[in-house]
C-alpha positions as CSV (number, residue, x, y, z in Angstrom):
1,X,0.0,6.7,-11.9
2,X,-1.3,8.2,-8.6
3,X,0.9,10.8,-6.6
4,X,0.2,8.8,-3.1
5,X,0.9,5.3,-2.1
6,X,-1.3,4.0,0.6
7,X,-0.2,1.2,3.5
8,X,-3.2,-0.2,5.6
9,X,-2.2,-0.1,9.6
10,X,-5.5,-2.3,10.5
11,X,-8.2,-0.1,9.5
12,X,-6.5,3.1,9.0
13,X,-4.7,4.5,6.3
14,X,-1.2,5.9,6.1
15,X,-0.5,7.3,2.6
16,X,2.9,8.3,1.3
17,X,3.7,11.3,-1.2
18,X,5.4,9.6,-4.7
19,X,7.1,13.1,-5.2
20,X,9.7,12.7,-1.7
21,X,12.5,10.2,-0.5
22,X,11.9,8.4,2.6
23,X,14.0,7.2,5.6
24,X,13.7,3.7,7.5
25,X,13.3,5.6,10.9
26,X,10.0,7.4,9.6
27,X,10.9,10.5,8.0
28,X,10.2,11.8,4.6
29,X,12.6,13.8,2.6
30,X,11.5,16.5,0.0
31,X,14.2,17.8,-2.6
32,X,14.6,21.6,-2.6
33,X,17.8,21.9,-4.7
34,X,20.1,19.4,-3.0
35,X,18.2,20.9,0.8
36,X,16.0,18.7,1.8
37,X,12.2,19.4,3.9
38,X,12.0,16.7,6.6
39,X,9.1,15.5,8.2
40,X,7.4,12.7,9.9
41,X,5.6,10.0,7.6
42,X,2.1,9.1,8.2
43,X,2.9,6.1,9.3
44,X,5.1,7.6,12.5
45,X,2.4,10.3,13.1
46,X,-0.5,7.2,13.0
47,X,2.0,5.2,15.6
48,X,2.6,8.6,17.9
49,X,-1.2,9.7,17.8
50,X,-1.5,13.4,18.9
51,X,1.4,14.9,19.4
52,X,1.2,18.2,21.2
53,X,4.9,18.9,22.4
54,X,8.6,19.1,20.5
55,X,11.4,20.7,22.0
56,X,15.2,20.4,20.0
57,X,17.8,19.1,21.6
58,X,20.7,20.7,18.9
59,X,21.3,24.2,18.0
60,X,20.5,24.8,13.8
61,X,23.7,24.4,11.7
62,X,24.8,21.4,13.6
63,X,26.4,18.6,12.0
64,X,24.4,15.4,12.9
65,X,25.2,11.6,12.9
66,X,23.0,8.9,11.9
67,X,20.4,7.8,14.7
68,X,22.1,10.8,16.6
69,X,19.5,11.9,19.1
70,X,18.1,15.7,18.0
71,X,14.9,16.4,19.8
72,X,12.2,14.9,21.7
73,X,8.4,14.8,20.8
74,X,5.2,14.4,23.1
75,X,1.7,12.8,22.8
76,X,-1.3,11.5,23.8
77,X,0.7,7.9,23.4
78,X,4.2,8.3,24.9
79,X,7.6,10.5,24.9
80,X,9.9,9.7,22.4
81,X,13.2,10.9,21.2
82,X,14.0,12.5,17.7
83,X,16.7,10.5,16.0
84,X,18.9,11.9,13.1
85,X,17.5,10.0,9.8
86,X,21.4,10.1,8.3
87,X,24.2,11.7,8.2
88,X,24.4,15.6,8.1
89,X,24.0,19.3,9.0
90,X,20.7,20.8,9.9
91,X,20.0,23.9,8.7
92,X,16.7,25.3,10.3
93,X,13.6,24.1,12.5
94,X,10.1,24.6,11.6
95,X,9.8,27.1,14.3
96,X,6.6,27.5,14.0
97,X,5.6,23.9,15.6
98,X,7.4,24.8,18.8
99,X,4.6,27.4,19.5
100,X,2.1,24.7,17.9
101,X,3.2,21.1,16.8
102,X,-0.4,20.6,15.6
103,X,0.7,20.8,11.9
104,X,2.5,17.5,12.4
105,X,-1.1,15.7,13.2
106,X,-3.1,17.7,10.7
107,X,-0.5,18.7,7.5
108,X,2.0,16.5,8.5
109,X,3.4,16.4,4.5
110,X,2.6,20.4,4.3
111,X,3.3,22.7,7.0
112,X,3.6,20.1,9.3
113,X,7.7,19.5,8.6
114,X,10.1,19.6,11.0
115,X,13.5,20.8,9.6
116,X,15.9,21.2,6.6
117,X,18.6,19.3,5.8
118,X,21.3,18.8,3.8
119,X,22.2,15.0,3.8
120,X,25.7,13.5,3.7
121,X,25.1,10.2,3.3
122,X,21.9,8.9,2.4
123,X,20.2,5.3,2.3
124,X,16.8,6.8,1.7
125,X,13.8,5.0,0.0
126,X,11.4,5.8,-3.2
127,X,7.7,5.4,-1.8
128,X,6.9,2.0,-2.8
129,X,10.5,1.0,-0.9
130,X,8.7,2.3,1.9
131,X,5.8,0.8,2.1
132,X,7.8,-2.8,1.0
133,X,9.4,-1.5,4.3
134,X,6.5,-1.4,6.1
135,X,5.1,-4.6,4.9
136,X,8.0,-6.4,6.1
137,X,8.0,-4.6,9.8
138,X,4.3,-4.1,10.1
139,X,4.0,-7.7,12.2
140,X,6.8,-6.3,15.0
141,X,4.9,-3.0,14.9
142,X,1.6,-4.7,16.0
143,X,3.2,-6.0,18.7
144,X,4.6,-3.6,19.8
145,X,1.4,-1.2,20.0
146,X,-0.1,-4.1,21.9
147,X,2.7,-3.8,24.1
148,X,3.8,-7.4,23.1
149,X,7.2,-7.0,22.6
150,X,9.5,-8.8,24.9
C-alpha cells in the first residue's frame, strides 16, 4: 500500500498524504491527539500557483463557522479568501509563513501548514474520497482555470 495517492491535473501531479483527513474546500487535516495540523492540499497550492502573501483575518482561539471567511492568501494567479474548512476553534497560526509563506509552495504537507484546529463538526474525507472528489469536480475546475465559467 503506498503512503500517497496521486490525482493528475493535465500533466502535473497533485499527490495526497494516506496518513491525514481531507476537506472538500482543499484543506488537509493531520490528527495530533484530537488537534488537528491544517494545511492546503496540493491540489489548492497547484490551482493558486505561487503564493507569496497571507495575512489572518481572526485572532487565534476564535471559534469559527463553516465557510466562515479567516484570512486571505496572495499569488502569482489571483487573491483569494481563506474559508473555515468546518466548524470550530482555531488554536494557533503557523506564524512563521506570515514572515515567509514560501513553505506552502515548497513543504506544503511539512512546514508548509497553516493552523491548528480543533474541529467541531466534521464531514472530512480519507485520501481516496478526495481524489473521487476531485475526479468528479476536475471538469468545472478546467474551466474555470480557462476562465470558462459563466
Amino acid at each position: 500500500m503506498s503512503d500517497r495517492l496521486v490525482f493528475m491535473m493535465g500533466k502535473y501531479q497533485a499527490w495526497f498524504p494516506t496518513d491525514r483527513l481531507y476537506a472538500r474546500n482543499h484543506m488537509w487535516f493531520q490528527d495530533s491527539g484530537g488537534i488537528y495540523r491544517v494545511g492546503f492540499t496540493a491540489f489548492a497550492v497547484r490551482m493558486l500557483q505561487d503564493v507569496y502573501f497571507l495575512a489572518w483575518s481572526i485572532e487565534p482561539g476564535s471559534f469559527v463557522r463553516a465557510k466562515q471567511e479567516i484570512g486571505e492568501i496572495e499569488s502569482s494567479k489571483a487573491i483569494s479568501s481563506i474559508y473555515a474548512p468546518t466548524d470550530g476553534a482555531l488554536l494557533r497560526f503557523n506564524n512563521e509563513l506570515l514572515k515567509d509563506p514560501t513553505p506552502i509552495n515548497t513543504d506544503g504537507y511539512g512546514k508548509g501548514w497553516l493552523f491548528e484546529f480543533d474541529p467541531k463538526t466534521a464531514d472530512l474525507l480519507t485520501a481516496a474520497d478526495y481524489v473521487k472528489h476531485l475526479e468528479g469536480t476536475w471538469e468545472e475546475a478546467q474551466r474555470h482555470i480557462k476562465g470558462q465559467m459563466n
